[in-house]
VOGU-3710 file (C-alpha; in Angstrom, 3 decimals, decimal comma):
1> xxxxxxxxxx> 16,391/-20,234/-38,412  16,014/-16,524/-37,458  12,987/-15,451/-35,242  10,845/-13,330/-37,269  10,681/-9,907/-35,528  8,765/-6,983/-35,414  8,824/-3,231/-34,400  6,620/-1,267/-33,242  7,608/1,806/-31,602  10,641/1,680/-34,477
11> xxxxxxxxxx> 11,415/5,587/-34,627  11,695/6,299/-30,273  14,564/5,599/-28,595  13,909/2,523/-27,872  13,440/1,181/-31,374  16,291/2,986/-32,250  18,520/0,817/-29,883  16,467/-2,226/-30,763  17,590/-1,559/-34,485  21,510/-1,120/-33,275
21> xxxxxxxxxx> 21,047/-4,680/-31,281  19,133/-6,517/-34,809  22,367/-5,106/-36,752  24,313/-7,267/-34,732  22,567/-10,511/-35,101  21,909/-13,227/-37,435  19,122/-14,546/-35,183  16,995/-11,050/-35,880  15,188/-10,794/-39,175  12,694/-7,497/-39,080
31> xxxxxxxxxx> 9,475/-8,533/-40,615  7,536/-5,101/-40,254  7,846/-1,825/-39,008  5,238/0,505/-36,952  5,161/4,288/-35,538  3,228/6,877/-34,296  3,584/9,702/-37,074  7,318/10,037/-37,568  7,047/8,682/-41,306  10,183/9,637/-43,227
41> xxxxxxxxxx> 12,502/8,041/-40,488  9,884/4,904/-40,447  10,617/4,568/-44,354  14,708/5,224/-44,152  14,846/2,277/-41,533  12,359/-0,023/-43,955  14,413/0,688/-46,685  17,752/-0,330/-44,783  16,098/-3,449/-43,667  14,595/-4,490/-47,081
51> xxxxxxxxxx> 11,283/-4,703/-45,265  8,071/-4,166/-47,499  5,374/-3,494/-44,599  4,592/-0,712/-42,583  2,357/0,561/-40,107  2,037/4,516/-38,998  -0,871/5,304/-36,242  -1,410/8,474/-37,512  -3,513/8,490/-40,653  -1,493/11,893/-42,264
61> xxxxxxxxxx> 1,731/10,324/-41,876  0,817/6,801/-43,177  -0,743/8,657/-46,449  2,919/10,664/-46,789  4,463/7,449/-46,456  2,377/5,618/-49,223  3,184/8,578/-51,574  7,142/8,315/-50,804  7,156/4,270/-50,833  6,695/1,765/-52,975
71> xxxxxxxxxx> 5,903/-0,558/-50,362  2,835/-1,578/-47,737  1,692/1,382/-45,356  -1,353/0,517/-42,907  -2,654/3,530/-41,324  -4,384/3,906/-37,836  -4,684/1,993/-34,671  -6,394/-0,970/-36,801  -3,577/-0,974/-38,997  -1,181/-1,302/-36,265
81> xxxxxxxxxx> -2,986/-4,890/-35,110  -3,620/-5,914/-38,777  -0,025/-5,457/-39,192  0,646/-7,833/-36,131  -1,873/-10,500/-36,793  -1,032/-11,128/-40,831  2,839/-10,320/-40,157  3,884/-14,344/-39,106  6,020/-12,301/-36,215  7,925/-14,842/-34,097
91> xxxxxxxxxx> 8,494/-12,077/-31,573  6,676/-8,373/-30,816  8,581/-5,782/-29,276  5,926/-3,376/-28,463  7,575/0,010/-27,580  5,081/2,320/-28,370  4,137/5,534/-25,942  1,428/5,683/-23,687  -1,563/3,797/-23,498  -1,495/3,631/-27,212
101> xxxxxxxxxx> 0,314/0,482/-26,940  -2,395/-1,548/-25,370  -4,253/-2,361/-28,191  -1,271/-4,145/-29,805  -0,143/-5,629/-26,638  -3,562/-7,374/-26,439  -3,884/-8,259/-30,342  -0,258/-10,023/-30,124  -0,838/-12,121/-27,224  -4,210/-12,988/-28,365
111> xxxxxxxxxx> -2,390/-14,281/-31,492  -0,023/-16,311/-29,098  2,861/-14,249/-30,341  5,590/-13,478/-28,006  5,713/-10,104/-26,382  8,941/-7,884/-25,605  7,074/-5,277/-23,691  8,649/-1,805/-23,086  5,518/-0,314/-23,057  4,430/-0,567/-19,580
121> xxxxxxxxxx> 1,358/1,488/-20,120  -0,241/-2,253/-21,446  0,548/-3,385/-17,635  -0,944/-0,738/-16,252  -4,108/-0,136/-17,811  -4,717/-3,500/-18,761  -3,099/-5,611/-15,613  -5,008/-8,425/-14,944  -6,747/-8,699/-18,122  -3,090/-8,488/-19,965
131> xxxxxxxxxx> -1,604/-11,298/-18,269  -4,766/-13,497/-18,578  -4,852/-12,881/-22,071  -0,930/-14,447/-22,088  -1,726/-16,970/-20,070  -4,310/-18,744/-21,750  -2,679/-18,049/-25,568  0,760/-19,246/-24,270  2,352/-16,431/-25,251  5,349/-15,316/-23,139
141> xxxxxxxxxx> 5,511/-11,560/-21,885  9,282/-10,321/-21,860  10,298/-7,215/-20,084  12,385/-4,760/-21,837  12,392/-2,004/-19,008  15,748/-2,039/-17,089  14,606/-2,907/-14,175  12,040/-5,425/-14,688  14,423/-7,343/-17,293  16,897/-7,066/-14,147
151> xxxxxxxxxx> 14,052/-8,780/-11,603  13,250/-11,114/-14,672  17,131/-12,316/-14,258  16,934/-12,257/-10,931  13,767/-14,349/-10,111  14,175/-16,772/-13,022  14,696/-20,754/-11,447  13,881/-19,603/-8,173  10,577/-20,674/-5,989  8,358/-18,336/-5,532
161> xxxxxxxxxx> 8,302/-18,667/-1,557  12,383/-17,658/-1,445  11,238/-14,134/-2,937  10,414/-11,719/0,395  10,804/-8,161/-1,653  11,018/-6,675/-5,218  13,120/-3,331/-4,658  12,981/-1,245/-8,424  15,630/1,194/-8,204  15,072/5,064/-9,450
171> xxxxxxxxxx> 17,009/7,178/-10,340  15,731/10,234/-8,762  15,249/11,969/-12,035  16,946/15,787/-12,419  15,287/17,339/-9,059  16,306/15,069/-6,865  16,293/16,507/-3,518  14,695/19,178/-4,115  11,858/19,897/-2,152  8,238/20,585/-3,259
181> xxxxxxxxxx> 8,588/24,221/-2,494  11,668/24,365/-5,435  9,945/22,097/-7,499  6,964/25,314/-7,989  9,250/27,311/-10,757  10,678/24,481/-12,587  10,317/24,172/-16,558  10,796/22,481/-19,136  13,639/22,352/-19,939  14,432/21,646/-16,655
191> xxxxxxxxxx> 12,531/19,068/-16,605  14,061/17,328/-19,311  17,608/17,539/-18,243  17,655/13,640/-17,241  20,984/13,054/-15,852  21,463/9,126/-16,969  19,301/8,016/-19,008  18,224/8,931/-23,166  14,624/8,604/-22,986  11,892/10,445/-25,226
201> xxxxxxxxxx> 10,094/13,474/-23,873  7,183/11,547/-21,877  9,127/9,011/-20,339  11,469/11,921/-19,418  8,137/14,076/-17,549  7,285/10,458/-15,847  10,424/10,254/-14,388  10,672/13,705/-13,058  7,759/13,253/-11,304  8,710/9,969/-10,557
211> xxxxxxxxxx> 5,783/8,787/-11,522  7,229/6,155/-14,073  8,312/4,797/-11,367  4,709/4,566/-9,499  4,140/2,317/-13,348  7,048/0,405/-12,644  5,518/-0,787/-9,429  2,358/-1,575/-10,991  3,947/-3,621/-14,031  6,250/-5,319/-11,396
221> xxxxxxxxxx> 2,936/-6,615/-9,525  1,475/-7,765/-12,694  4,659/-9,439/-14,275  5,877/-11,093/-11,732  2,475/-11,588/-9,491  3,870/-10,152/-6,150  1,693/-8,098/-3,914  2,112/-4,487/-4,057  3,126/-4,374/0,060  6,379/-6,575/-1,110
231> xxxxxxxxxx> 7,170/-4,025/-3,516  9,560/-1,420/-2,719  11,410/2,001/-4,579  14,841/3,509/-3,298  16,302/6,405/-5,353  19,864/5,318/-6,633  21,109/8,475/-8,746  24,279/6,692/-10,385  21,472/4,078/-12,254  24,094/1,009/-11,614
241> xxxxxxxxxx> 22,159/-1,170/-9,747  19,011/-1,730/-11,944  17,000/-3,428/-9,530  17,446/-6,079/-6,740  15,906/-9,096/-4,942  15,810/-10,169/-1,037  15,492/-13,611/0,107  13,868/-15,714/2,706  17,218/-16,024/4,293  18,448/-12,907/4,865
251> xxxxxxxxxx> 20,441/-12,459/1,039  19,753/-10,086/-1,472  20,739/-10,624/-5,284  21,321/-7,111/-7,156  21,308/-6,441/-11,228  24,312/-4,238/-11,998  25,740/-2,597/-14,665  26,410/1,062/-16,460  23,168/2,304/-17,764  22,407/1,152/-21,494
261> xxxxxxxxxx> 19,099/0,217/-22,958  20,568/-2,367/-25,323  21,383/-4,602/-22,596  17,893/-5,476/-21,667  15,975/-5,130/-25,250  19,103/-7,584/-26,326  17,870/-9,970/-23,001  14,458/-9,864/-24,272  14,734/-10,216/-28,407  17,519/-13,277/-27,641
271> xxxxxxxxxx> 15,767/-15,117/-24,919  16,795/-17,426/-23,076  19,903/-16,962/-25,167  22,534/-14,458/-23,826  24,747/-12,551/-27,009  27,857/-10,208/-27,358  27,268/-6,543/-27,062  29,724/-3,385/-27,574  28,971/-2,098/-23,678  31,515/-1,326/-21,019
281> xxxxxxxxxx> 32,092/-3,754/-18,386  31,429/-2,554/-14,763  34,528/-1,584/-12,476  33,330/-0,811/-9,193  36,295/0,402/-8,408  35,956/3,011/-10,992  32,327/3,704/-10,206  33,892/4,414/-6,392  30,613/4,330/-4,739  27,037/3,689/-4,477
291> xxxxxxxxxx> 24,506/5,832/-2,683  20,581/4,629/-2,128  18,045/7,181/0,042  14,314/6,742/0,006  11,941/8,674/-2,452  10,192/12,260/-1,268  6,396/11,360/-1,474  5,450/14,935/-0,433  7,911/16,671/-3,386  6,755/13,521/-5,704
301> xxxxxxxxxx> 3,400/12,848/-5,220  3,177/11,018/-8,362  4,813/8,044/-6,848  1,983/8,072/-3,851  -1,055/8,432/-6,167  0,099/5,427/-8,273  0,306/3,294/-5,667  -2,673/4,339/-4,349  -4,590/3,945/-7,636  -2,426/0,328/-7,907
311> xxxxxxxxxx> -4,049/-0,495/-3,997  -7,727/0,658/-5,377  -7,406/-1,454/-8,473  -10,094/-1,818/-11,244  -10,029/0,904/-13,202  -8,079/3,296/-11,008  -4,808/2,390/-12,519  -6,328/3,156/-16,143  -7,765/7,008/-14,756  -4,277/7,342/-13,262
321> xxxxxxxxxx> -2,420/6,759/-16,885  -4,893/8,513/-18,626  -4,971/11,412/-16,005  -0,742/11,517/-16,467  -0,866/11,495/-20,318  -3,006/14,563/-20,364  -0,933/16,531/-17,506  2,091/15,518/-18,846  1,135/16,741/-22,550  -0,235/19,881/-21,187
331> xxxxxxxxxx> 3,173/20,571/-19,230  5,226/19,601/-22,353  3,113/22,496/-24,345  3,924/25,196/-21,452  0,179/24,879/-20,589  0,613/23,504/-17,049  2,983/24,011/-14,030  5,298/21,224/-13,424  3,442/20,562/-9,528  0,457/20,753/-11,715
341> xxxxxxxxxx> 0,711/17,415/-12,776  -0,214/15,421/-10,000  -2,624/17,993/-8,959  -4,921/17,136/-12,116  -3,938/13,552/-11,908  -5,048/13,142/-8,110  -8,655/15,595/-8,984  -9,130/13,535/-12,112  -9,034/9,867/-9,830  -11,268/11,571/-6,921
351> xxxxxxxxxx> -13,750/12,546/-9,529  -13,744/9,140/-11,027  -12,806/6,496/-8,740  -12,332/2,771/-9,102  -14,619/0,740/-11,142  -14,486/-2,599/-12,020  -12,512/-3,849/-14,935  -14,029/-6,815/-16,442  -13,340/-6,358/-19,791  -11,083/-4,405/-22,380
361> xxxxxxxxxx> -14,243/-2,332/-23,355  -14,628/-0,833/-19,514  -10,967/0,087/-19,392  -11,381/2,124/-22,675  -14,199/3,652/-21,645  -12,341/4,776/-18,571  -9,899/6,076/-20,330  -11,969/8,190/-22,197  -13,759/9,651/-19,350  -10,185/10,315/-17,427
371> xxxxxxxxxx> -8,857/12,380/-20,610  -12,015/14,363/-20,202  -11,716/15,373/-16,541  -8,159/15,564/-16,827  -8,591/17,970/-19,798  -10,923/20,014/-17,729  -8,904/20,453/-14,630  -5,967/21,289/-17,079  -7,771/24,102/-17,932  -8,656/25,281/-14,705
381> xx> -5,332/24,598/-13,121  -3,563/27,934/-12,144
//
């Protein structure tokens, strides 16, 4: 019987890629459909699937949709979750942008639905309270980012005492190696210019600054519960080792293979089933060689304030997020200087600090407040 599956995120790259690996399977059946505001190419791929429901965040979009479709449109962030609760999903893959996706993360693990989670933004704001949530529904939480999919292969059937380190490998993003002073005139376009990977434009910003890597750390911690001092980033600009493992005895187990997003979202949608894909099968010979150096915290201060905000905890993480939305939009729109962005991100968590998070209510709340500093300091930013 095929798993009942569904989308949200379906239009970004990621759903994209999800739709090339459901193509390819007779274990896949789509059972609904959800973006942010992209509506016609939302409809094109329900049509092609012969699904009937759909779910657009932005209220504008969904009502364009309803006008050009005969079938179900939802509109808003509560018709996102209705969608998930009432769609009988076997399987979410939640690849939404931005903290935007924790609000479906939470209302399909409180339904005990399965999670494929590319939207690390759930992890970070929500840590804790996330995997609680999974934990006492049953519901499993499958990484679709390459490198925690490559740790999740890694780790799986081993004790938890033979693990010494977590090492998440980065890419280094298109200024790597430059220094902070070069990194003052960048744009962009510049900016943008990622030289391995196809990612949209946020995801592109975070790992400029490398700060979707400082997320990476912090959805590591919570996925796999290792402290954040056994957690380590090297910069690896050919992307072919995705991640990698050391042992209690000295041995370290590495993740390898030429950089393609279906190979992980395929891991995740078929688990623990392996299937077929069209990739190219590594020839390290070919490659040649493999080079590793450690990450610039003083050019990339992105990567030191998440960490930071991960050590504070509480609601530190969630300021930091919300803080790098903000930046990162107001960079995008030519409103902010590329070394601007951890400038507002750092004055936005030493305004607000570290609260506790107790509940999904306080972590809202402080990410309202964090959009509002943020926005400020945007403005004043030179």
């Amino acid at each position: 019987m095929a798993r009942r599956l569904l989308i949200l995120g379906c239009t970004g790259s990621i759903g994209e890629q999800a739709l090339d690996v459901v193509s390819r399977s007779d274990e896949l059946q789509v059972v609904g459909l959800a973006a942010g505001s992209s509506w016609e190419r939302a409809v094109e791929q329900a049509r092609g699937l012969g699904v009937r429901r759909l779910a657009l965040a932005d209220r504008d979009a969904a009502a364009s949709a309803a006008g050009a479709w005969d079938g179900e449109v939802l509109a808003g962030p509560e018709g996102l979750v209705e969608l998930i609760v009432t769609s009988g999903a076997d399987l979410v893959l939640n690849a939404l942008v931005g903290s935007a996706g924790l609000g479906p993360t939470v209302a399909a693990l409180g339904e005990g639905i399965d999670l494929a989670l590319a939207n690390k933004e759930s992890l970070v704001v929500g840590g804790e309270l996330v995997t609680q949530l999974a934990q006492a529904t049953g519901a499993r939480l499958l990484p679709v980012d390459s490198e925690h999919s490559a740790l999740h292969q890694l780790i799986a059937g081993k004790d938890a005492g033979t693990i010494e380190r977590l090492v998440l490998t980065a890419s280094g993003g298109p200024f790597r190696g430059r220094s902070r002073d070069e990194l003052r005139s960048v744009g962009v376009d510049d900016a943008l210019r990622h030289p391995t990977w196809e990612m949209g434009g946020k995801i592109t910003i975070d790992s400029a600054t490398l700060m979707n890597k400082g997320l990476e750390v912090i959805e590591a911690h919570h996925l796999f519960g290792t402290p954040y001092e056994r957690i380590d980033v090297v910069v690896h600009p050919q992307s072919i080792v995705h991640s990698y493992v050391t042992l209690c005895d000295g041995a370290a187990l590495a993740h390898l293979g030429h950089p393609d997003m279906r190979v992980p979202i395929a891991y995740a949608l078929h688990w623990p089933e392996r299937v077929d894909l069209p990739v190219r099968a590594l020839d390290l010979a070919e490659v040649g060689s493999l080079t590793f150096e450690r990450p610039d915290d003083e050019a990339f201060a992105c990567l030191r304030l998440a960490r930071e905000a991960a050590m504070a905890g509480g609601t530190a993480p969630c300021v930091l997020n919300a803080a790098n939305e903000v930046a990162v939009h107001a960079f995008l729109g030519s409103r902010l200087a590329f070394l601007g962005i951890p400038a507002v991100i750092e004055g936005t968590l030493d305004r607000l600090g570290a609260a506790p998070a107790r509940s999904f209510d306080a972590l809202y709340e402080a990410d309202r407040e964090a959009r509002l500093v943020a926005a400020e300091l945007v403005e004043r930013h030179p």
